[in-house]
N, C-alpha and C positions, 0 to 999 in steps of 0.2 A: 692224307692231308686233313686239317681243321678245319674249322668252320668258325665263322662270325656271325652272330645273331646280335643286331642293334635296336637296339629300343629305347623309348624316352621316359623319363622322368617326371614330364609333366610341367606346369608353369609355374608349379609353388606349391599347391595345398595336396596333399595324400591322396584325395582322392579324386584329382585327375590323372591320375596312372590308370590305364586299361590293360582290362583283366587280363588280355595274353600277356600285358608285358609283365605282371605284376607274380605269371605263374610260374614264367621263365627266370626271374630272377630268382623266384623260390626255390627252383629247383637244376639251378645252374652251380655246376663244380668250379667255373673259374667267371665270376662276373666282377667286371674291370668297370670303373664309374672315370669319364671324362674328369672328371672334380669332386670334393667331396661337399664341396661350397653349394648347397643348393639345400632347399628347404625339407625336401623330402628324404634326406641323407639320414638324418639321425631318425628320422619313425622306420627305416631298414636296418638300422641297427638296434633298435627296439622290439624288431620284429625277429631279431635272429640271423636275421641274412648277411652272411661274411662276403665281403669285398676285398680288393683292391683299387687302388685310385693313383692317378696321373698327376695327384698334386705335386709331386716333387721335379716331375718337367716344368711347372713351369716356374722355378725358381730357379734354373739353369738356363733356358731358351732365354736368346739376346731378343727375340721381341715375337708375336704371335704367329707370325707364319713358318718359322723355324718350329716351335710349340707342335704343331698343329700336323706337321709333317714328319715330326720324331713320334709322334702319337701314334698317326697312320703305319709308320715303317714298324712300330713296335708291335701293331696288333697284328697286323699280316705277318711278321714272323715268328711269333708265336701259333699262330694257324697256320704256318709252314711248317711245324717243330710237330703239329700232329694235338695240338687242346684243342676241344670248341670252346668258343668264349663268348660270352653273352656280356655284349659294351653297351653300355648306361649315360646318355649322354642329357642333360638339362631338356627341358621343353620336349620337343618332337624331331627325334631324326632326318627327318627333311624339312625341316624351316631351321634357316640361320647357322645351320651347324658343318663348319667348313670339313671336318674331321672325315665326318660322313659321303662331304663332295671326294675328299681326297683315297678313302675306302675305296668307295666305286669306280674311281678312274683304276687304283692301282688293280682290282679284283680284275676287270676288264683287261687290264694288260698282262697277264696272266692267265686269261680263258684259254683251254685247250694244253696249257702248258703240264709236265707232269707236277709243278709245285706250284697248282692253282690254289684257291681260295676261295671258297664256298661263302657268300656274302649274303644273307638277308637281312630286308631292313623291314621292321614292322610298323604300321600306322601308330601316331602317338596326338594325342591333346599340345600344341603349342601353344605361349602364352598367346599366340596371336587371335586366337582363339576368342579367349576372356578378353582381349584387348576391343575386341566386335564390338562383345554386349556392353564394356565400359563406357567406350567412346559413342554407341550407336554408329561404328563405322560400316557399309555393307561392300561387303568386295568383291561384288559384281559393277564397282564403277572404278578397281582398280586400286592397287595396292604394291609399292614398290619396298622391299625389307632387304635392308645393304647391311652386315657387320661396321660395327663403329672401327672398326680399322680397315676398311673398304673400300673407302670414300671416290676411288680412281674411279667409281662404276655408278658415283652419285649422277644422279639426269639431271642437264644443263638446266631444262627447262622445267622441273620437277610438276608433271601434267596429271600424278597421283600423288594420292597419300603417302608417306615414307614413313617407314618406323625403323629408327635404327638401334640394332640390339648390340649389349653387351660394351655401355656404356663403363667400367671398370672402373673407371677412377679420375683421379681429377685432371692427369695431364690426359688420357683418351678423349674427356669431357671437352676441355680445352681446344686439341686438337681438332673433336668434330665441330665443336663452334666454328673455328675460322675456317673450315672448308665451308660451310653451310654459307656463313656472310659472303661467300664470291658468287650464291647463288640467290641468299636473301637478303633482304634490309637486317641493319642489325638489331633492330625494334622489332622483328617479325617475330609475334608468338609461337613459342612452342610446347605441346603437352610435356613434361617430364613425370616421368612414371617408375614407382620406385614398389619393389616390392609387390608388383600386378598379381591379385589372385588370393592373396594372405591377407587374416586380419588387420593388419597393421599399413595396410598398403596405403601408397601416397599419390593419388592421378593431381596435378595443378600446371596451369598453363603459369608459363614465365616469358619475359624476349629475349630473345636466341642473345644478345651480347650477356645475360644472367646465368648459359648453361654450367661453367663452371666456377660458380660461385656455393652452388649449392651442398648444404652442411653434407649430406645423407648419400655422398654419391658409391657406390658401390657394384660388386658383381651381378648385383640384382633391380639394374639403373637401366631402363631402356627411353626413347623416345617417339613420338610422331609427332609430324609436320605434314600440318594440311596441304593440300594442293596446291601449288602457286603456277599457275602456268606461265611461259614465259610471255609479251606480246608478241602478237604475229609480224614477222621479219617484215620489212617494206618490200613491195611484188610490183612487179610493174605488167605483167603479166594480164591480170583482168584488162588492162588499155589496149595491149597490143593485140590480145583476141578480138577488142568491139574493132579494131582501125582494119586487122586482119579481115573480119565478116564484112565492113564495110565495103570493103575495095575487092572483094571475090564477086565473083557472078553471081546474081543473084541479091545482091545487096542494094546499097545504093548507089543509083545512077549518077548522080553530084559526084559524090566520093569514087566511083571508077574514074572520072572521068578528068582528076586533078593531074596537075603533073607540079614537079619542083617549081618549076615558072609562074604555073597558075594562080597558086599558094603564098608566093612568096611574102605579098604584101600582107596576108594574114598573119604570118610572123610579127614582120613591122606593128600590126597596130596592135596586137595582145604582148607585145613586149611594152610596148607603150601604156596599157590598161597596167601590168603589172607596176610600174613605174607610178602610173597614178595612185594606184592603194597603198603602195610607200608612203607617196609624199601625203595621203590623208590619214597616214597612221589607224587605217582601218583593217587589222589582220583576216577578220574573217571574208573579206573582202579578198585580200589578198592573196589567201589559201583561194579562193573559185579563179582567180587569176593566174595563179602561178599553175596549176591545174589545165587551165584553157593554154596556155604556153607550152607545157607538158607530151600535151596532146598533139601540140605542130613538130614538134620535134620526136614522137612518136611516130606522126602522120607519114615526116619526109624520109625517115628509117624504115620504115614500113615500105614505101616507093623503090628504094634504093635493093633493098633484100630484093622485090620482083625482077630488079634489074638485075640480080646478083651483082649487084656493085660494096654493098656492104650488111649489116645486121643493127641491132639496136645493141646485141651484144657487145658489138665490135666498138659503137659509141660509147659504152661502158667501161667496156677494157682500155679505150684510148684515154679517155678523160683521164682514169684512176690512174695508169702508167707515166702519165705526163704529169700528174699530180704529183708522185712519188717524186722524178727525175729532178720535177724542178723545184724538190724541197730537200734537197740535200742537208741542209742543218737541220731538218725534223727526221728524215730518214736515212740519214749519212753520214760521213764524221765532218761534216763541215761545220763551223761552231757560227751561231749568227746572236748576236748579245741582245738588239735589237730591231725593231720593225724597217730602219733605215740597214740597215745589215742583211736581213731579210731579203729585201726590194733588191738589194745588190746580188746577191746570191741567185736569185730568181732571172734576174734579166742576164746574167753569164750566163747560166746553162741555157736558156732563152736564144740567146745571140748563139749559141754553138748550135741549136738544131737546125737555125735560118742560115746556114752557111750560103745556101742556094738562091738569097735575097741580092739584087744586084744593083738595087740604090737600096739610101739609107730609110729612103721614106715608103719606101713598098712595107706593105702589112697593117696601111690604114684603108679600114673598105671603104668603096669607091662609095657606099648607100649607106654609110653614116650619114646622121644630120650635120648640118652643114658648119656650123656653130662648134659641134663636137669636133669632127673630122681638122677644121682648121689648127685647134688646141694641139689634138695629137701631132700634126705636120712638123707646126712649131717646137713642138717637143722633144722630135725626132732630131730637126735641123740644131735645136739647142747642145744636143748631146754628141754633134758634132764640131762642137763649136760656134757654130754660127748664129748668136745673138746678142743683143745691147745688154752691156754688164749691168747697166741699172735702169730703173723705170723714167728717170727723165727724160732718154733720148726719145721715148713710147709717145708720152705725152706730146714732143714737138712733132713725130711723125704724124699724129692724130689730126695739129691744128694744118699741118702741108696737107693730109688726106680731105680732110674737109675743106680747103682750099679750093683744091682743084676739082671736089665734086659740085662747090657753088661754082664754078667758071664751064664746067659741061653742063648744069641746068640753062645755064645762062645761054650757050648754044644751043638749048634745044632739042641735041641729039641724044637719044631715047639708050641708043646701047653704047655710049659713054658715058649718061649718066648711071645705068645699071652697072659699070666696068668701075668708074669711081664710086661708088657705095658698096662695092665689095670690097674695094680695099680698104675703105674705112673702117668698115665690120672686123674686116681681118685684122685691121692694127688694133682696134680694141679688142679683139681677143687678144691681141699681146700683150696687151695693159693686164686681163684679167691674171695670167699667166705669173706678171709679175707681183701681183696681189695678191697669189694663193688663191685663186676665185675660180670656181666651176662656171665658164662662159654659158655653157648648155642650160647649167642647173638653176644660174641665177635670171638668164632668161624664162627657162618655166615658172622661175618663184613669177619674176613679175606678170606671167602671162595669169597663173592662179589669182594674185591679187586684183589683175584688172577685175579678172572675171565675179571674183568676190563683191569690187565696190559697182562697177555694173548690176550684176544682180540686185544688189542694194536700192540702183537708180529705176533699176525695172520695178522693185515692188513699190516702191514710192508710188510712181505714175498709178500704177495699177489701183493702189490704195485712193488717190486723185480721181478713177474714174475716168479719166479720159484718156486721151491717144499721145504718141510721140509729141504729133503737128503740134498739138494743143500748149507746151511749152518752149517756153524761149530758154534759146542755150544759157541763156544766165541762171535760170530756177534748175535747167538740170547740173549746172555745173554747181549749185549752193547743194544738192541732193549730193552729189559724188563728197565734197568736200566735208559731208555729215558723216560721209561713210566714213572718210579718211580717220576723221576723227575719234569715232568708235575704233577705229584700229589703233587708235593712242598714236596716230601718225600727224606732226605737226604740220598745220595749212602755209603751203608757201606763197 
């Protein structure tokens, strides 16, 4: 059998070829060059040294990895035939040279065999080499080198430097562009490097949508692209270690000692805080809020796991699976044109998982606010039919409802009148209903407002120096209606 002796070429200039390789080719009977395309080609033919070369593959090969696989199969049967042959490939044998990958696998699969193949591959100078001292890159902090037709093995989250070699030509150029843009901005700089190691060499940074525009691109066109890491995924993980430490032995005593019941109203009022920095339009406010929120629904997954009743995971998997089912026009062939299409689409597959529901109005909680909870009822009852087709009839139930709550103050009795002022309430939330009006929501505006023109009335006084007692409701009520005014609200 033959033998293959592979050595490099170097990154460009004459004298990065090392002296074994440089003695081996001098004195090799059959030395085969990957290409003849490379800069140090013609000072071996200057120097005397007869070749052959692979350029005629690849003017047949329908695209590189056929190329690169007829290469392989050609040289190890020629060293089955009984040559040694000493293969000449660009740069350094082991950086970037797929030929060399495909050598070693096939020499491998052939160990032991009677028509093995004797493989050595000798250390060589790659450009990657010169690319260090150009760039000042040190790759002790990491360096990823893909073939520009490779791209399936580019890093999502590209956490090193990348150089990718053997940029060819304009459609390869092209090609690696738009794999890069699914990984960077398209304005993200890149070194293009043309020529590394040669007088005439070209190092200049461009952005990545300019890779192939550029005049000069050729077999001797490589790149790097600094490091972009990706941001780190959203974890929820650091929360459920502190909730986990809390509630273990050892931890703290409060926190052992909650249960779902305990807690509950802590829910209530941090869903409420978050609501508040909504409606103050104070985001940073409402990142510490939605956070504190976060945490109770942490808190009660975290209770539940102990119980083996459920996991946090399991809250995740449900959410996102019911998300899916009941967006069947985003992840189904259900076609929805608009928002009102949408809402339909959503409440069918809705109504098909509550089969189990046995009135119409079950699935409003019982600890909604009260205000809220009525809306919904209504809405529920409306979807059955059962409501006034227009707002007028609203308006005359309102003046019957407050009828009969002045005829119960008038007796005096305490839980009739409480009985007629709920149903008052209730029939104006029908009204808001028919208004397009959020009952809940336009009650908070007014409760904010008071509070607004109160504050107003507080710093007055304050500014006055004296107490409540010390005015009459007439100066406080001229103080509210200042406020009013600054609000650009007209005095009735």
């Amino acid at each position: 059998m033959g033998s293959i002796k592979v050595v490099g070429l170097g990154p460009g200039d004459f004298g990065y070829i090392t002296m074994e390789s440089w003695e081996l080719m001098q004195g090799a009977e059959n030395l085969y060059l990957r290409t003849a395309k490379h800069p140090t080609v013609p000072m071996l033919a200057e120097r005397g040294i007869s070749f052959a070369t692979y350029d005629s593959f690849y003017e047949e090969a329908e695209d590189f990895a056929h190329l690169y696989q007829r290469i392989a199969d050609d040289l190890i049967a020629k060293a089955q035939s009984g040559i040694d042959i000493v293969y000449a490939v660009p740069g350094s044998p082991m950086v970037a040279e797929k030929t060399v990958v495909l050598l070693r696998e096939k020499a491998a699969g052939l160990a032991g065999r009677a028509d093995e193949v004797k493989l050595d591959i000798l250390p060589g100078m790659s450009f990657v080499e010169v690319l260090y001292g150009k760039l000042g890159i040190d790759p002790i902090d990491g360096l990823t080198i893909i073939d520009a037709e490779d791209f399936a093995s580019l890093p999502v989250d590209m956490p090193t430097g990348l150089v990718v070699t053997q940029v060819y030509n304009r459609q390869i150029a092209s090609d690696a562009k738009l794999s890069l843009m699914e990984v960077l901005p398209d304005e993200y700089p890149v070194t293009y490097i043309h020529k590394l190691g040669m007088p005439d060499e070209s190092i200049r940074e461009i952005p990545l949508y300019e890779l192939d525009r550029q005049p000069d691109i050729d077999y001797l066109t490589s790149l790097y692209i600094r490091p972009y890491p990706k941001k780190p995924e959203f974890d929820i993980t650091p929360l459920q270690d502190i909730i986990k430490t809390l509630r273990e032995p050892g931890g703290c005593p409060w926190d052992i000692a909650q249960t779902h019941e305990s807690i509950r109203r802590n829910l209530i009022e941090e869903t409420y805080e978050v609501l508040e920095a909504i409606d103050l339009e104070d985001y940073d406010l409402l990142c510490e809020e939605l956070g504190d929120l976060l945490m109770q629904v942490v808190f009660h997954a975290r209770m539940a796991e102990e119980a083996g009743e459920f996991s946090m995971q399991d809250v995740v998997e449900g959410v996102t699976e019911k998300l899916v089912r009941r967006h069947p026009h985003v992840f189904g062939d259900v076609q929805a044109a608009d928002a009102g299409s949408a809402l339909i689409s959503w409440e069918a597959v809705k109504k098909e998982e509550k089969k189990d529901r046995k009135s119409l109005l079950d699935g409003v909680p019982k600890d909604l606010p009260a205000l809220m909870a009525a809306q919904k009822l209504q809405g529920k009852a409306a979807k059955a039919g059962f409501d006034w087709e227009a707002p007028e009839p609203v308006w005359d139930k309102i003046h019957e409802e407050l009828a009969e709550l002045k005829e119960a103050v008038a007796e005096g009795d305490a839980g009739h009148i409480a009985e007629e002022l709920g149903d008052v309430l209730f029939t104006i939330v029908n009204l808001a209903r028919f208004l397009k009006a959020d009952s809940e929501m336009a009650l908070l505006g007014c409760n904010q407002k008071f509070r607004s023109r109160f504050s107003f009335v507080e710093q007055k006084v304050r500014e006055q120096g004296g107490s409540w007692q010390d005015f009459t409701l007439a100066q406080l009520d001229e103080y509210w209606n200042e406020a009013k005014r600054q609000q650009g609200k007209p005095i009735q």
